[in-house]
Every structure is written in C-alpha cells, then in structure tokens.
C-alpha positions in Angstrom: 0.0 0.0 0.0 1.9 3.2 -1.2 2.3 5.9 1.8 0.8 9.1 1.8 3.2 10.8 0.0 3.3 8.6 -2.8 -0.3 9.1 -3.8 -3.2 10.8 -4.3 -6.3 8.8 -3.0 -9.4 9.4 -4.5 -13.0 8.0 -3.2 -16.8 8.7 -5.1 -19.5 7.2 -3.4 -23.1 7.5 -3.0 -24.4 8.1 0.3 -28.0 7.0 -0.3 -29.4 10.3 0.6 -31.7 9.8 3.9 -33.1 6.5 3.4 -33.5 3.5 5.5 -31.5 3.8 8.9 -29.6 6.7 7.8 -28.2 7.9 11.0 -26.7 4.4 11.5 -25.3 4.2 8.2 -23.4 7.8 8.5 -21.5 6.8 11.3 -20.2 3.3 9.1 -19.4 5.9 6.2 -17.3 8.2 8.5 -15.9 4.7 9.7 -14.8 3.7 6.6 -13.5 7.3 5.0 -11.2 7.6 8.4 -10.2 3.8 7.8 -9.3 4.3 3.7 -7.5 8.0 4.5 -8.5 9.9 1.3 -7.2 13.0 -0.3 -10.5 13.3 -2.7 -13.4 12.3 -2.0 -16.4 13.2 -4.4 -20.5 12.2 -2.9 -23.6 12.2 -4.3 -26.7 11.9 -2.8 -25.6 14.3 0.1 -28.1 15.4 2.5 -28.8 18.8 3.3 -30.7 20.6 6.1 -31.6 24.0 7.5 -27.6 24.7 9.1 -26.2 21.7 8.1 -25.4 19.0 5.8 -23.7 16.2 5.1 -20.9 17.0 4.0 -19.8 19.3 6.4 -20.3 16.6 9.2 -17.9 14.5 7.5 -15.3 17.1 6.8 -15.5 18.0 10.5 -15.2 14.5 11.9 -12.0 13.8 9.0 -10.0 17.1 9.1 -10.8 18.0 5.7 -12.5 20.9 3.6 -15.8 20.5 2.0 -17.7 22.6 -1.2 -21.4 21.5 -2.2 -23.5 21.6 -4.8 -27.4 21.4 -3.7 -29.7 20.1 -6.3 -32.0 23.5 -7.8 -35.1 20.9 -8.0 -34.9 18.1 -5.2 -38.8 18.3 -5.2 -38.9 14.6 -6.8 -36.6 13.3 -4.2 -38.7 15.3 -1.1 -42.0 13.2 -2.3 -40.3 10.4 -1.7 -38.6 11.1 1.2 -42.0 12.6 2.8 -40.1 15.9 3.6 -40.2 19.0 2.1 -37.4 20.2 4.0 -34.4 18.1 3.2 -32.4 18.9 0.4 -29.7 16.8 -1.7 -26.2 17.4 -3.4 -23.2 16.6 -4.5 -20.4 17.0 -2.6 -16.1 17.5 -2.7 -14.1 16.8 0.4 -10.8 17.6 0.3 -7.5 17.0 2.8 -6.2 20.1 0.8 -7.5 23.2 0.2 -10.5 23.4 -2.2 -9.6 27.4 -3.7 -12.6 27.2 -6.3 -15.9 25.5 -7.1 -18.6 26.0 -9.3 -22.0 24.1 -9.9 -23.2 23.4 -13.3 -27.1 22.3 -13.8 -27.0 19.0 -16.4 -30.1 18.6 -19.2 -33.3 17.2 -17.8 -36.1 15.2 -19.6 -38.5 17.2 -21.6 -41.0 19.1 -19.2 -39.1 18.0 -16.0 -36.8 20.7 -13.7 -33.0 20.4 -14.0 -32.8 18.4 -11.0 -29.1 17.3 -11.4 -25.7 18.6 -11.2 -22.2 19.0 -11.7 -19.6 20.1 -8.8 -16.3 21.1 -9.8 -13.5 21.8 -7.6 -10.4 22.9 -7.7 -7.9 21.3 -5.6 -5.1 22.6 -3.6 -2.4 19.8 -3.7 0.8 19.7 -2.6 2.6 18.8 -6.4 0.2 21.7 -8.0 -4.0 21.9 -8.4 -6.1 19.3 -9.3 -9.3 19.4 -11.2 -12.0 17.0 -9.8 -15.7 17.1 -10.4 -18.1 14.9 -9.3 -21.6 14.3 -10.4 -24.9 12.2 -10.1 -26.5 11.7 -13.6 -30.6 10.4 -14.0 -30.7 6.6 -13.0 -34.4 6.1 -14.7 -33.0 3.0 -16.8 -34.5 3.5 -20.2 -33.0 7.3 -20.0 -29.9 6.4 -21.9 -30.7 9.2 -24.1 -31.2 12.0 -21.3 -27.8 10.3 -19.7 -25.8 10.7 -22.7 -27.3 14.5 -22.8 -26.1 15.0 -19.5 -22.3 13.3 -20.7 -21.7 16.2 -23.2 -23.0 18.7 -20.4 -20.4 17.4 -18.1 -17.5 16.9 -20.7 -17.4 20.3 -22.5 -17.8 21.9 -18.6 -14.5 19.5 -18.0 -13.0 20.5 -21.0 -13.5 24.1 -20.7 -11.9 24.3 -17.3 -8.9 22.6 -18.0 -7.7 23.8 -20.9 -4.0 23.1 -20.5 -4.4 19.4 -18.7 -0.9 18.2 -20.1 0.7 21.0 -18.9 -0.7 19.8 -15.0 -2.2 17.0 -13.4 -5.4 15.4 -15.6 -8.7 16.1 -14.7 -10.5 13.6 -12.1 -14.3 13.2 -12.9 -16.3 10.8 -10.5 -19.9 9.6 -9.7 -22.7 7.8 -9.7 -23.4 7.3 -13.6 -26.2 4.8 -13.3 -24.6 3.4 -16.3 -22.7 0.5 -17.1 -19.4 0.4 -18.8 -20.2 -0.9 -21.9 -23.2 1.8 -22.5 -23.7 4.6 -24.8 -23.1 7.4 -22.3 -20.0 5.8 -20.5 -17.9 5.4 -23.9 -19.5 8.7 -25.0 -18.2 9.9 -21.6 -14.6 8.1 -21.9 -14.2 9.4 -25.4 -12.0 6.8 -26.5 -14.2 3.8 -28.2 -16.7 6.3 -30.0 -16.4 10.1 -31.0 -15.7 12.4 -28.3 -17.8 14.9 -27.3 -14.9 17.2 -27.7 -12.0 16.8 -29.8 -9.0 15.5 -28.1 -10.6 14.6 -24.5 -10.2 11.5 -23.0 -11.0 10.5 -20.0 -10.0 7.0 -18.6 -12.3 4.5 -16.4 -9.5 3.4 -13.5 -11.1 0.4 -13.0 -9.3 -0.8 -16.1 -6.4 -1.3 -14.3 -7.7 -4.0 -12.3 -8.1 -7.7 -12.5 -10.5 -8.0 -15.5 -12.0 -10.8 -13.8 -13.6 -8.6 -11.0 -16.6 -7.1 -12.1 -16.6 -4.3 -9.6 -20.2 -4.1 -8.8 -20.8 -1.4 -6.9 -24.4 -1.9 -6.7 -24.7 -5.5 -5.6 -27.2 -7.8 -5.3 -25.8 -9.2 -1.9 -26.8 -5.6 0.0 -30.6 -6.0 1.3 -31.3 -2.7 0.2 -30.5 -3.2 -3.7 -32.1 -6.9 -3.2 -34.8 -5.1 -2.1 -35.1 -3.8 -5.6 -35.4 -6.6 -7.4 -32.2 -4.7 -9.6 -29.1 -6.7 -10.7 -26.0 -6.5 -9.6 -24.1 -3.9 -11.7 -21.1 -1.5 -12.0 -22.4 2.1 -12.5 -19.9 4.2 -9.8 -16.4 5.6 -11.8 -13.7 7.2 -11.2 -12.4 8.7 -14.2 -8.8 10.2 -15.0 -7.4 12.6 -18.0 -4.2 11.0 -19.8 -1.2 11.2 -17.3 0.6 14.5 -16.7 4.4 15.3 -16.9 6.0 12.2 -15.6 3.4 10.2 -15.0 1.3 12.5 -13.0 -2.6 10.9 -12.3 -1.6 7.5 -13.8 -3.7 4.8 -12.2 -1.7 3.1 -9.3 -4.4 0.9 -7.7 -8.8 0.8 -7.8 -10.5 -1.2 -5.7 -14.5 -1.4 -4.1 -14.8 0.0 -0.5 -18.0 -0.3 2.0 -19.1 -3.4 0.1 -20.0 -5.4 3.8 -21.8 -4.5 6.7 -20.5 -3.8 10.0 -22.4 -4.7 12.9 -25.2 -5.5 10.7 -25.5 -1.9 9.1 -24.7 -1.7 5.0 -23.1 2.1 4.9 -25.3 2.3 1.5 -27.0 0.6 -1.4 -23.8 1.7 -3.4 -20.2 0.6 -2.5 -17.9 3.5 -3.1 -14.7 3.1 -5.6 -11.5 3.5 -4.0 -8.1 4.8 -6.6 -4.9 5.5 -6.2 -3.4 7.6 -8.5 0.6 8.5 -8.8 1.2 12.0 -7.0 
C-alpha cells in the first residue's frame, strides 16, 4: 500500500441520501473514510438541512474541507422522502484546500426541472492543483438518451476548465453514472471507443487497471437494500482520470470497491464507493 506521500487517493460514493437507517449508516461511512484515508473524495446523494449537511459533518469528523453543490429541483426526491425540507447534493471533500468551485445544472427530460448537477472543484495539492468534479446523472433505466445528454454537459464543462491538462495534473471526474461500462453514455463519456464529445478529451475509467475478472459491482445484489429492488448486480460508480501528466502524473496506481459489507449488521449504502490511487 503506497504511503501518503506517494499518492493521491481518490473515493466517489453514494451516500443513499436519507433512506433507510440513515443515521446508523453515516457513522459506518465516516468509519470507513477515516479507515481508507483519502485525499479526494467526491458524494452524491448528500443530505442537506436547515444549518447543516452532510458533507460538512464529515469534513468535520475527518479534518478536511468540503464545497457542495445542492440540487436547484430536489422536489422529486422530497415526495419520496416525505419531507419538504431536506435537500440533496453533491459533494467534494478535500484534505487540501478546495480554492474554487462552481455548480453546473446538467439537461433534464423534456417538461421536467434540472434536477441534477455538476460540482467542480479545484484542488489545492501539494505537487500543483487538481481538477476534480463529481456528479450524479438520472438513473431512470431507459434514460440512456437523457444520460448521454447530461455526458456532453459534463464533458465540455471539464474541457472548458482545463484547458491546458498536459501541462498539470489530468482532470478527475467521479460519480454515480447509473450506467454500465459498456453503455452509450459511458464510452460517449470516456471518449475513446466512440467520438468524443470534444475533440481531443479522453478521460480514462480506472477500474481498467484492475483484475478483468472482477466485475466491480458497486451496486450488488448481496446488499438488502439493492435486493430489495429486485435490480441486478451492476457496476455504475467511476472514477475517471485525464491521460497522465508530466512524468506520469494521475496515472492509475491501484482501484478497488470500498463499503461493500456490513459492519455490525449496518450496510453504509445501497452503493459501495470506488476507491483509486493515482501517482502524486
């Protein structure tokens, strides 16, 4: 396992909002984040409330920094919920400094709110910034089309903000993608088996750098609350890196699934989060 110093760890995980025994399941989260030691962590399905949220509970418990982006339209989620008053985002904590972020709302199905979005951060590492986003896009399964809407959304907002990513460290873009790796809007996303949305951007799924015989799933059949479902098991969580930087900068060291058991009987989610390791 390669010291602090000789990477940069990255997490993305889905925090399953405030469903089922949610205050249970936060404390396994912050559990396993202070166990795994990241540097980057991007969230979705954050929960927000009046003076406080999520995220900013973590970052407090971990010694890190924190930037949100709340969802402009989480009316949809509320009904479900059965409360109009909790809110949901995506989220970038940080052991660094975060010295920017911006939100970006992603296309929406016709005569629906934008209900999703984009969170970019900038990140102040020790070796120079890094860009990371992080992003939740719809999970309806027959939206493919919406999905690969929202991929061009979030790749020319990549593009445009690093300009010059050969020059630095690549651009990191994780989340929840509700798609599977061999889908339209994941090789749209990656760029490199199809067209890119933009000419010359390439972004890399990490998990290619592990054992091909492990699938990866991050939503698994095993966890009561996907079996609960009915859904199959599947891999639809990422982590995704630019082509290296000068001297190998953001090349993939490591990926592996994390919060993929329960502990004392709690499941921290009905996603697993994706653990990577890239060179520093």
């Amino acid at each position: 396992m390669p010291s602090v110093e000789q990477r940069v760890r990255v997490v993305t995980w889905n925090l399953w909002w405030r469903f089922g025994d949610w205050r249970e399941r936060q404390e396994v989260i912050t559990a396993h984040l202070v166990t795994e030691r990241p540097d980057v962590v991007g969230l979705q399905e954050v929960w927000t409330a009046a003076g406080s949220n999520q995220a900013q509970l973590l970052a407090d418990r971990l010694g890190m920094y924190w930037a949100l982006a709340r969802s402009p339209a989480p009316g949809r989620w509320q009904q479900r919920l059965g409360s109009p008053t909790i809110g949901i985002a995506n989220a970038v904590l940080s052991r660094w400094p975060i010295t920017d972020h911006e939100s970006v709302a992603l296309p929406a199905p016709a005569g629906r709110p934008q209900e999703h979005t984009l969170l970019h951060a900038t990140i102040d590492a020790p070796g120079g910034p890094i860009p990371f986003s992080t992003t939740q896009l719809e999970s309806a399964p027959a939206e493919s089309a919406i999905r690969c809407s929202q991929v061009g959304a979030v790749v020319r907002s990549v593009a445009a903000r690093v300009p010059h990513a050969a020059h630095g460290h690549p651009p990191v873009v994780t989340g929840d993608l509700n798609a599977e790796p061999d889908s339209d809007e994941v090789r749209l996303l990656c760029g490199h088996e199809t067209r890119p949305v933009v000419p010359g951007s390439v972004l890399v799924d990490a998990w290619r750098y592990t054992d091909p015989a492990d699938p990866g799933w991050t939503l698994d059949a095993r966890n009561p609350h996907v079996a609960a479902s009915h859904e199959p098991s599947a891999r639809i969580d990422y982590v995704l890196v630019g082509p290296p930087g000068p001297a190998g900068r953001g090349h993939v060291r490591d990926a592996r699934v994390i919060g993929d058991q329960p502990v004392d009987g709690t499941w921290p989610s009905d996603h697993a989060g994706v653990l990577v390791d890239l060179a520093p």
